[in-house]
C-alpha positions in Angstrom: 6.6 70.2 -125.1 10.2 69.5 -124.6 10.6 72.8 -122.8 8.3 71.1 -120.1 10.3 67.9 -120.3 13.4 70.1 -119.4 11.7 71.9 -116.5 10.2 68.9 -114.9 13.9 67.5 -114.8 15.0 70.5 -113.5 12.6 70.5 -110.7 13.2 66.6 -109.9 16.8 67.3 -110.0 16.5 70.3 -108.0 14.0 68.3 -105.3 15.9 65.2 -104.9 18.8 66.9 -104.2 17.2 67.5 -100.3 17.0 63.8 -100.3 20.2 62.0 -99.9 20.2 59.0 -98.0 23.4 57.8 -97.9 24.2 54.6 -96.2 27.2 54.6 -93.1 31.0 54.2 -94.5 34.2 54.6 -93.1 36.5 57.2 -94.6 40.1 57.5 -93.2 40.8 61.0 -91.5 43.8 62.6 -90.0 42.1 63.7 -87.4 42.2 61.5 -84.0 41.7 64.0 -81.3 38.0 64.8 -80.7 34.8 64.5 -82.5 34.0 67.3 -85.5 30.7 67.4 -87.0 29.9 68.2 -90.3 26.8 69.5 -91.8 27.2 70.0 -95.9 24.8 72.3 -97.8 24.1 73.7 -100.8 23.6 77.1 -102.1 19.5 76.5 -101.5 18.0 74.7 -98.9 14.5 73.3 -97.9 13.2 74.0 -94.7 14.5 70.6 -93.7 17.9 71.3 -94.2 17.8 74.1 -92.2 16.2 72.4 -89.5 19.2 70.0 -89.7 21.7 72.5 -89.1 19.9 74.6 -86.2 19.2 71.1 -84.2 22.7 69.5 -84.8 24.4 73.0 -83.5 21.6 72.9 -80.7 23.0 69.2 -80.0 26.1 70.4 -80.1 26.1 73.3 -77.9 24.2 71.2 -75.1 26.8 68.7 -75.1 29.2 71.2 -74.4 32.6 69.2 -74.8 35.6 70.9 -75.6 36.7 67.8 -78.0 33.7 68.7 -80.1 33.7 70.7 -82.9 31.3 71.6 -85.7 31.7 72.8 -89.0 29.0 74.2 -91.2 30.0 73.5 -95.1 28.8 75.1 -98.0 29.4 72.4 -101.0 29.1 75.0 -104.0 32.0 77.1 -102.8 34.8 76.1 -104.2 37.4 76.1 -101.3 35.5 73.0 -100.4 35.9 70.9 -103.0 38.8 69.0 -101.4 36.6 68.4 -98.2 33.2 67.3 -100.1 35.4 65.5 -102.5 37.3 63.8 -99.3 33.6 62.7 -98.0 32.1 62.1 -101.0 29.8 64.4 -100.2 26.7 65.3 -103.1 24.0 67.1 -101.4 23.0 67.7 -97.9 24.6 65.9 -95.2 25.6 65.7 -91.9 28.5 63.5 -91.2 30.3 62.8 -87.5 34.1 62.3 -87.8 36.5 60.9 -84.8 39.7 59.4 -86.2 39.2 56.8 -88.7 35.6 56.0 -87.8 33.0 58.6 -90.1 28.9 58.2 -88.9 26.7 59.3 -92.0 23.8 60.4 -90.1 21.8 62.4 -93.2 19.3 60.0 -93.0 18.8 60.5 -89.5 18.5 64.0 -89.7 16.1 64.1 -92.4 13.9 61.7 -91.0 13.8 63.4 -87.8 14.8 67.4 -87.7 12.2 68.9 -88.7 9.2 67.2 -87.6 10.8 65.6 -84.3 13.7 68.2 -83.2 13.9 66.7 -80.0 14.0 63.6 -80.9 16.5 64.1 -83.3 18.9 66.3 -80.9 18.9 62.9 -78.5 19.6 60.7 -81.3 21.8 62.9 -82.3 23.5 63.6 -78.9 23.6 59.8 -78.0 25.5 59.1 -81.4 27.9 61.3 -80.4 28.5 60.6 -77.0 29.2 56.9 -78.1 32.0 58.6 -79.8 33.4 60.5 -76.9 33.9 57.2 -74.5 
């Protein structure tokens, strides 16, 4: 018995963690110049977070703006502690940065990626170019 207790944490541990939904906050940056975007992983990911990433560097490509950058970051290694640490950053995310202003857009992505990739690249496209004016 309480080796299935144990396991069924596991798993709802191990499922949740594809679920963040973190609400938008402001973080201060360094960086002023240009837009990056940020998609955090972990060492496994669902076939949602994977969708995430492809449509975001889709997005990212078709905007095609030299003061856009993305960075794919993989929160279990530990040269990026001090970046997940700086975004607060648990699971899955994806996370827009220009100056002083940070756009949490995890829930976006999860809600859309996978089962509206088009969708989501316009959201995600429009977010951004909000940004860039």
């Amino acid at each position: 018995m309480k080796v299935i207790t144990i396991a069924l944490l596991f798993m709802s541990i191990v499922l949740s963690a594809c679920a963040q939904t973190d609400s938008p906050k402001t973080v201060p940056t360094a960086e002023s110049n240009g837009i990056e975007v940020l998609y955090f992983h972990g060492k496994q990911r669902c076939a949602t977070c994977i969708a995430i990433e492809k449509q975001t560097k889709q997005a990212v490509e078709e905007l095609s703006d030299n003061r856009l950058t993305m960075r794919t970051i993989d929160i279990s290694k530990k040269e990026n502690e001090s970046i997940v640490e700086k975004y607060e950053v648990a699971w899955s995310s994806l996370i827009v940065v220009k100056g002083d202003n940070v756009l949490n857009l995890t829930e976006l992505g999860f809600s859309l990626a996978r089962n509206n990739p088009d969708g989501f690249r316009e959201r995600l496209k429009s977010e951004i170019k909000q940004l860039l004016k």
